[in-house]
VMD Tcl script that draws the C-alpha trace (Angstrom):
set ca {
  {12.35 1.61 1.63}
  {11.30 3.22 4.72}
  {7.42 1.82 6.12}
  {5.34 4.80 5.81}
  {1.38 4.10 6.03}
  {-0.79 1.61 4.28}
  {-2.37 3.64 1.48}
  {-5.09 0.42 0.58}
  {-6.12 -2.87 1.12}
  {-8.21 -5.26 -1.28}
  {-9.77 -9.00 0.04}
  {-11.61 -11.26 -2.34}
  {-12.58 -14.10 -1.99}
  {-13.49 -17.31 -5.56}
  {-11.78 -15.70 -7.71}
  {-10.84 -17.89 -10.48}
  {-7.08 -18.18 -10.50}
  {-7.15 -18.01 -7.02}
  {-6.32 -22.06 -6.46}
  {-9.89 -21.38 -4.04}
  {-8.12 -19.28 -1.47}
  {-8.91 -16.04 -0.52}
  {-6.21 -13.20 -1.65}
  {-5.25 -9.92 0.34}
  {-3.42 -7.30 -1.66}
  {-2.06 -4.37 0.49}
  {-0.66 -1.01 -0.82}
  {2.25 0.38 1.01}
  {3.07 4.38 0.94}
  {6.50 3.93 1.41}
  {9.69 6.55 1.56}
  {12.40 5.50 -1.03}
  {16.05 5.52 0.94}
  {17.21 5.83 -2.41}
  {16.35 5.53 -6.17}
  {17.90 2.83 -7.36}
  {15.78 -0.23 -8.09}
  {16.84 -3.86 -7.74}
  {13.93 -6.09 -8.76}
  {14.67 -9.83 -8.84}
  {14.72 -11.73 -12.67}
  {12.53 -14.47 -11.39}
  {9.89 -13.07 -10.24}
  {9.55 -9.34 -12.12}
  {9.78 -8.86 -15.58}
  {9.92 -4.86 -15.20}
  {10.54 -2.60 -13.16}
  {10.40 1.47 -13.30}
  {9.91 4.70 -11.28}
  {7.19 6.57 -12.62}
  {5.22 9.76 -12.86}
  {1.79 9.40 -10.28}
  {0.39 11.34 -12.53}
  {1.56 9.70 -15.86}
  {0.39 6.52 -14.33}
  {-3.14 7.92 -13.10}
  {-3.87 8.81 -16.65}
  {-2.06 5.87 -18.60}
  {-4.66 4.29 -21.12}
  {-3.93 0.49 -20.02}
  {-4.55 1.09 -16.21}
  {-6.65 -1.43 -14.32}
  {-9.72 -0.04 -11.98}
  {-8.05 -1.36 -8.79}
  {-5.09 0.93 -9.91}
  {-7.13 4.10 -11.35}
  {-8.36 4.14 -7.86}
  {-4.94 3.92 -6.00}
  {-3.26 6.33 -7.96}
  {-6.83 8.49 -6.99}
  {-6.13 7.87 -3.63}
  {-2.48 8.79 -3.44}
  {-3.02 11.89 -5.65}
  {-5.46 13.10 -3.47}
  {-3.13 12.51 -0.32}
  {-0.53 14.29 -2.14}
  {-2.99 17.05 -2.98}
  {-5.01 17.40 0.57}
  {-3.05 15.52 3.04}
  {-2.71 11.79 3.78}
  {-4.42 12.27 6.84}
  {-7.22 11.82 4.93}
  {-6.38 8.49 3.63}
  {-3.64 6.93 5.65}
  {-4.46 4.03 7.41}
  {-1.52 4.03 9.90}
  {-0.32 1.70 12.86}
  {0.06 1.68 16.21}
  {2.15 0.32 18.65}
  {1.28 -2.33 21.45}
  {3.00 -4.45 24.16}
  {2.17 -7.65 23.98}
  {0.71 -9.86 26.64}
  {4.02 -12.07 25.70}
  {6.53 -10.58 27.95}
  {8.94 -8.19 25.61}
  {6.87 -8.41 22.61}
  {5.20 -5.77 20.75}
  {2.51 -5.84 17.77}
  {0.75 -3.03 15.70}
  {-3.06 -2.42 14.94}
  {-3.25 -0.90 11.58}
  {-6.47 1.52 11.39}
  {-7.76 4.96 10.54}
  {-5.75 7.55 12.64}
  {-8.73 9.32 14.68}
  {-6.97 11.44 17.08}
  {-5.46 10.93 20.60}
  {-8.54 8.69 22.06}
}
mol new
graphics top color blue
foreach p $ca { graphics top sphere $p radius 0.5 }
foreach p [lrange $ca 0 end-1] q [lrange $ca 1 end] { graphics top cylinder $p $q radius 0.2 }
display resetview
């Protein structure tokens, strides 16, 4: 998978579940080098492509997801300029380092 933009981030904070630390969930738009998936046993119990819009409308969806697929449908629809948040590119004060600053793309400033 190819790094596109981040499509959404989610913090929260005592949740129970949690083990009392705070959680940070970040959605990825990403561009698929190729179809085939390879999800490891341990850790995933499924794993499919599927329809955006199949999933936007599936009866068992979660709210966090409902929204996502909202999101991405409406970048599809209208341009993810509208909802990318994307990165750019820094030198670091470290000599030969770099970083990136995720945000809202806003123009050339």
């Amino acid at each position: 998978m190819q790094f596109v933009s981040i499509l959404a981030l989610r913090q929260q904070h005592l949740q129970p579940g949690a083990f009392g630390r705070s959680d940070i969930y970040i959605v990825c738009r990403l561009r698929p080098l190729s179809f085939e998936l390879n999800p490891c046993e341990k850790e995933i119990k499924a794993c499919q492509w599927m329809n955006l819009e199949e999933l936007h409308n599936h009866k068992d969806i979660t709210p966090i997801t409902k929204r996502i697929t909202t999101l991405a449908l409406h970048g599809l629809h209208n341009g993810f300029d509208t909802v990318d948040i994307t990165k750019e590119r820094f030198k670091s004060v470290y000599k030969g380092l770099e970083y990136y600053l995720y945000h809202r793309n806003i123009g050339n400033l």
